[in-house]
N, C-alpha and C positions, 0 to 999 in steps of 0.2 A: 504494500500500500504506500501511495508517494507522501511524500508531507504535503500535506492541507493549510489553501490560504485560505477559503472561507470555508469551514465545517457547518454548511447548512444542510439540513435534514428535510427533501419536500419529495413528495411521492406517496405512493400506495402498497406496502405488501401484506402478504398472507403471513402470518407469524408460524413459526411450529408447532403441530396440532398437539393438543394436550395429552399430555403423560400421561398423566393418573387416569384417562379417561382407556385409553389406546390400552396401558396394563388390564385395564378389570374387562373390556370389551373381547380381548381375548381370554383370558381365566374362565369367562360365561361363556362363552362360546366355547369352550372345549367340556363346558359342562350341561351342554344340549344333546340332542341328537339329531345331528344334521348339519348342514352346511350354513354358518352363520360368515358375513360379506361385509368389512369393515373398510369404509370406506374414509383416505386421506387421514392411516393411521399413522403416528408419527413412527420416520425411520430412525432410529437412535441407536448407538449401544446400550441403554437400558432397557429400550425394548425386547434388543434381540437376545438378551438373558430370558428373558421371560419365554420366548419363542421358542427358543435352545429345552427352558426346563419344560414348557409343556410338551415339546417332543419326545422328551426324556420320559414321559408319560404316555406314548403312545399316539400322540396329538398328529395329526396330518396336517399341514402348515403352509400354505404356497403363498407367492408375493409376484406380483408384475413387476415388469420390469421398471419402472417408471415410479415404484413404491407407492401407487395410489390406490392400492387395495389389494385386502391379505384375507383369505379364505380358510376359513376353521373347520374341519370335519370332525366336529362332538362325537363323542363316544359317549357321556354321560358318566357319573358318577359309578354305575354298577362295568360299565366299560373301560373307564380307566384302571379300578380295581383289577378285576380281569386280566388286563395287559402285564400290570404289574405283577401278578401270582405269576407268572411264567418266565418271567427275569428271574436270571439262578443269583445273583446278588442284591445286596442293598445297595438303592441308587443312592450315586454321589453328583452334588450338584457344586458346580463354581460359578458365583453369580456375579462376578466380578466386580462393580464400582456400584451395584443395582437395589439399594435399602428396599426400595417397594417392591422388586421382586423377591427378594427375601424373606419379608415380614410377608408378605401377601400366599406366597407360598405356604411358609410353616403353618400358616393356618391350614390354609389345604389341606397339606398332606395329615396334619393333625386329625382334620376329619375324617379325611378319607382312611384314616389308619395306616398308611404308607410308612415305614420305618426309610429311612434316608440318616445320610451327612452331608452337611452344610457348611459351606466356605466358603472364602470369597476372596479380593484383594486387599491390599495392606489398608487402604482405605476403612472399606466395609467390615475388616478385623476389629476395627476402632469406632464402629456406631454400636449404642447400646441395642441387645436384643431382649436384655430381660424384662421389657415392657409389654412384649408379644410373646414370651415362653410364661411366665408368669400363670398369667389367668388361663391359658388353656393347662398348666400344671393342675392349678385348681382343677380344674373340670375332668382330671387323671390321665392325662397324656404324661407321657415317660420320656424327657426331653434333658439332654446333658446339655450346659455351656461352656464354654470355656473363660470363668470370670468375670462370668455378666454378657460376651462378645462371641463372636463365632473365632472357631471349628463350636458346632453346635452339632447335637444327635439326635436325633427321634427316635428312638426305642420302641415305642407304645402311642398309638394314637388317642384323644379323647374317650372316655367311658361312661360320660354322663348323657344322660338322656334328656336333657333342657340344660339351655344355657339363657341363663338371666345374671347380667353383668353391668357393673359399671365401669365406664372407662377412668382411670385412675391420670392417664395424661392426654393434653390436647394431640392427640394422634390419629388421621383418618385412616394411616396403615395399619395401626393397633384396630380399630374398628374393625374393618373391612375384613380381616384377616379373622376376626370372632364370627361375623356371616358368614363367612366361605367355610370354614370351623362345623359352625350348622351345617350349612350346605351340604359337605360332605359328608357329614356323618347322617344328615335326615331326619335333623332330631329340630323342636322347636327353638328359638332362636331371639332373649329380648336383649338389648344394648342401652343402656342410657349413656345419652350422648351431652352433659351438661356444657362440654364445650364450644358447642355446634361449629363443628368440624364438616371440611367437603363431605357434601352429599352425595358424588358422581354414582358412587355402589347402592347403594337408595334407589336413585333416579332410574342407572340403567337396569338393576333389578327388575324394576315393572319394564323395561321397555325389552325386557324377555320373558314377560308374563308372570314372574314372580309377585304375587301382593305382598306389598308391604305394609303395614299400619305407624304410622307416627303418632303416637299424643307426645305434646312437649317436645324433650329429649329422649323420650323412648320409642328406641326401633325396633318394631316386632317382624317374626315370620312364623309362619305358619310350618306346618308340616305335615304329612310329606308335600313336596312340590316337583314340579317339571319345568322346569327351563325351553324355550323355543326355541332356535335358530332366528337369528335378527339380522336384520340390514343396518347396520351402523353405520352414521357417518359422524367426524370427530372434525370440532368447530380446534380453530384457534388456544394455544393456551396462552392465556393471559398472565401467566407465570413468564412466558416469553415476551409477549406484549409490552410486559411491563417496564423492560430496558427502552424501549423506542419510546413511550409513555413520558418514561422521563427524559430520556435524550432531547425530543421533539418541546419540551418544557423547558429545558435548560439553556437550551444549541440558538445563540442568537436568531430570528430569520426565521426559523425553521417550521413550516406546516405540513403535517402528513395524516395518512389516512394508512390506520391497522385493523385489517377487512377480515370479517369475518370470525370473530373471538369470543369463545364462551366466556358469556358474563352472570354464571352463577351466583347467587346472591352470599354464597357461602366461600366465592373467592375473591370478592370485585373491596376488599377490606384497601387494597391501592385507591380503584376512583373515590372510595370516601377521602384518604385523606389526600389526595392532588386537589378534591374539592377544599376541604378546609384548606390548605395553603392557597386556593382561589387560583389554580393553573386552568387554565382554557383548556377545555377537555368537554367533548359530549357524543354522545353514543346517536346513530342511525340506523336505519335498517334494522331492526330491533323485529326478534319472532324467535319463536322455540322450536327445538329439533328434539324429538327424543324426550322431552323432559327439561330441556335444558336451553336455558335464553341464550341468545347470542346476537351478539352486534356490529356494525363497526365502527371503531373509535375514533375520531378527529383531535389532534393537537395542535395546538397551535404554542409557537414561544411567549412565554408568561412572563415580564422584566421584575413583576414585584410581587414573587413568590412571599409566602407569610410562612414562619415557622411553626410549629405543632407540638401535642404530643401523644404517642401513639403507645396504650397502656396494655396491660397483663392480655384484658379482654377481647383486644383484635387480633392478637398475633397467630392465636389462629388462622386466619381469614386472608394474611399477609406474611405468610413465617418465611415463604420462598422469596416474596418479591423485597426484603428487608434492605439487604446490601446497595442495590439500586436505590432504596430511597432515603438509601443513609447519603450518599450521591447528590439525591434530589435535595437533602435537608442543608449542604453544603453552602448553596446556592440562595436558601431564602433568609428572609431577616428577622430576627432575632433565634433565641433557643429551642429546639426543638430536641425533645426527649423521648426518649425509646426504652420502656421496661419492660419486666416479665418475657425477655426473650432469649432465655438463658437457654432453649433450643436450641439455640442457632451454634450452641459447644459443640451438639453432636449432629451435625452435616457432615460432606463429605471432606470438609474442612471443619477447624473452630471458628465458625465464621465470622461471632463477635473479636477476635484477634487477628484473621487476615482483616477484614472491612477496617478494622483501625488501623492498621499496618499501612495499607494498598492507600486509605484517602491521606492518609498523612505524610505519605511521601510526596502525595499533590501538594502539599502544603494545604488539609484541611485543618480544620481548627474541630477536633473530635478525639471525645475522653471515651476511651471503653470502659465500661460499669462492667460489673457481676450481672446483670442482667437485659443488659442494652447498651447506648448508645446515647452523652450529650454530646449536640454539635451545635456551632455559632457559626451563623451565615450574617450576609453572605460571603463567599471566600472568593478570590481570584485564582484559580488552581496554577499548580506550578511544572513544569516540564519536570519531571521527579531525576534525578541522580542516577544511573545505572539503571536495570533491568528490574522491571515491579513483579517479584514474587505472584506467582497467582495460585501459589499452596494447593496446586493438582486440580481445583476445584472448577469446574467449568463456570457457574456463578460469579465467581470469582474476576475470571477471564474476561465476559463479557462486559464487568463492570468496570474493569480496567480501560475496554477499549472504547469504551464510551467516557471516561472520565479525557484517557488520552486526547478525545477530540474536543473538548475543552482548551485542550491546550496547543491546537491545531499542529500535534505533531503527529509522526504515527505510531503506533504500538514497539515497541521494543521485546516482548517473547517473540523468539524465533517459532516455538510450536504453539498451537492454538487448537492444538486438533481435541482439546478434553472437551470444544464446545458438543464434540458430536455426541455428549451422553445426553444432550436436552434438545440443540440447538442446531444439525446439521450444518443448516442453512445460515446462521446467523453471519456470516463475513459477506457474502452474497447480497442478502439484502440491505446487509451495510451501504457496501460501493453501489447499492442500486438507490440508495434513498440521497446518497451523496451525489449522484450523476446523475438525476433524474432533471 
């Protein structure tokens, strides 16, 4: 990329279609019977962990070439069992850099009673797991850790015949991974959710004919159930969105249009606070797919951003998009404070120590707390000294090259390739929103 005399941001793209949705849209679909058609699911390597283990399961898996849609051939729950009794070993899985495949897994296999080992890279070694082995222990699965972290063992799958639980952290992997938990084992299924954490596993639930019941924070299922075969299509993740969001707020000049992006009520915790800092931001083309709203967002450059403070009770709702709007909080005026986000330890970074590393080298003005983040805007960022550490993390990375354009130079890591565990595309639509 050349150095940048004016870094404005105007054009249109499609962001990379959401994670979390692309993960559970194939898990359900390998839990139907039939041919379930997901359409513009994101290509990542955290998906293809996911694809890898449910083939490890017997799962039939194909992909066009073009990556704009991947075909599931469900075996069902009594099918993938099945598959598995005739494997002469216990499967071993390496999920590599991939936390939601992991946690979403163990539940699985939990249910379904699949004895497995579990491991993964030096990263994923170092995110906690006992938040997901925990309660299905309770519920008598036979599951070793290794000190809270993976190599992890399934021994024994779940033996309880109801699961009625509350979620102990803001976790929609812990969740999700207690339904699929039921799921496979066929047994009834309640969650209280006082977090209110993504709903994606809710949503596309029914949109494979599972009913679900909500009162409050409690999420029921019934039993037994059958799953359908679905036609999926996966809007935008607004987790990725959210870098241009800010970018398009910060980057002099700059107006763009990020088309087509699920704006779940339970992840849009960003457009609240872009609105209280009063950044020009509004959503069009507004309609639901699946269960699930989606729009696309217009930004426009905002010169008198207002600083905020963003507490315990949203971080759910914003836990991914944090780094970027510690970024965002750089730039507006006065103190904006970030707590209750002492998650952000256990990413695939410690994210609260690179985000204050990474903007400080910009010359931000940002204290890392035990559980967030104060920062005093706004700042002038600075060409930073040598190379900006981007601590493995793709997050990381991306927030990097958007601060770099701030300072209209270019990026200084030579590899950037960790954006492809979220982000394929994201250098692409970079130079396209810079050359548009």
């Amino acid at each position: 990329m050349n150095p940048l005399k004016t870094p404005t941001l105007t054009g249109t793209i499609r962001p990379a279609s959401d994670k979390s949705m692309t993960h559970r849209a194939l898990i359900l679909g390998a839990l139907t019977l039939g041919e379930t058609t997901i359409l513009n699911p994101l290509a990542s390597d955290d998906i293809n962990q996911t694809i890898q283990a449910l083939e490890q399961l017997g799962i039939t898996i194909t992909r066009d070439d073009e990556h704009a849609c991947i075909k599931v051939q469900g075996l069902g729950r009594r099918g993938i069992q099945a598959y598995v009794a005739t494997l002469a070993t216990t499967l071993a899985f390496d999920f590599g850099n991939s936390g939601t495949t992991t946690r979403l897994m163990i539940g699985l296999l939990a249910g379904l009673n699949i004895p497995a080992h579990i491991t993964g890279d030096r990263s994923l070694q170092r995110r906690p797991m006992a938040r997901v082995v925990d309660p299905l222990v309770r519920l008598g699965a036979q599951i070793t850790l290794t000190d809270g972290h993976l190599p992890l063992t399934i021994n024994q799958g779940i033996t309880a015949t109801v699961i009625d639980t509350e979620l102990q952290v803001g976790s929609a992997q812990v969740k999700t991974a207690l339904l699929l938990a039921g799921l496979g084992a066929d047994i009834p299924v309640t969650v209280t959710d006082s977090f209110q954490t993504r709903n994606h596993t809710e949503l596309m639930l029914q949109a494979f004919g599972v009913p679900v019941t909500t009162n409050g924070p409690r999420i029921h299922i019934s039993a037994p159930v059958t799953l359908r075969p679905q036609l999926i299509n996966i809007p935008g993740d607004i987790s990725s969105a959210a870098f241009w969001l800010v970018a398009g707020s910060i980057i002099p000049a700059s107006e763009l249009t990020v088309a087509h992006v699920g704006v779940n009520p339970t992840r849009t915790g960003i457009l609240a606070v872009l609105d209280r800092m009063q950044a020009q931001v509004t959503l069009t083309h507004q309609h639901v797919v699946h269960g699930e709203a989606v729009a696309d967002i217009n930004i426009r450059y905002t010169s008198n951003l207002k600083a905020t403070t963003i507490s315990a009770n949203e971080i759910p709702q914003l836990v991914d998009e944090l780094p970027i709007i510690a970024l965002l909080a750089t730039q507006a005026t006065g103190v904006t404070y970030i707590t209750g986000a002492q998650e952000l330890r256990f990413k695939e970074s410690n994210r609260l120590l690179a985000v204050g590393q990474v903007l400080q080298q910009f010359g931000a003005n940002i204290q890392v707390n035990d559980d967030g983040f104060t920062i005093s805007g706004p700042t002038s960022l600075q060409v930073p000294a040598g190379v900006v550490d981007d601590f493995g993390d793709h997050r990381i990375t991306m927030l990097s090259l958007i601060a770099h354009l701030m300072t209209g130079t270019p990026h200084q890591t030579p590899d950037v390739s960790n954006v492809n565990i979220s982000y394929p595309h994201f250098i692409d639509d970079l130079e396209e929103l810079l050359n548009d």
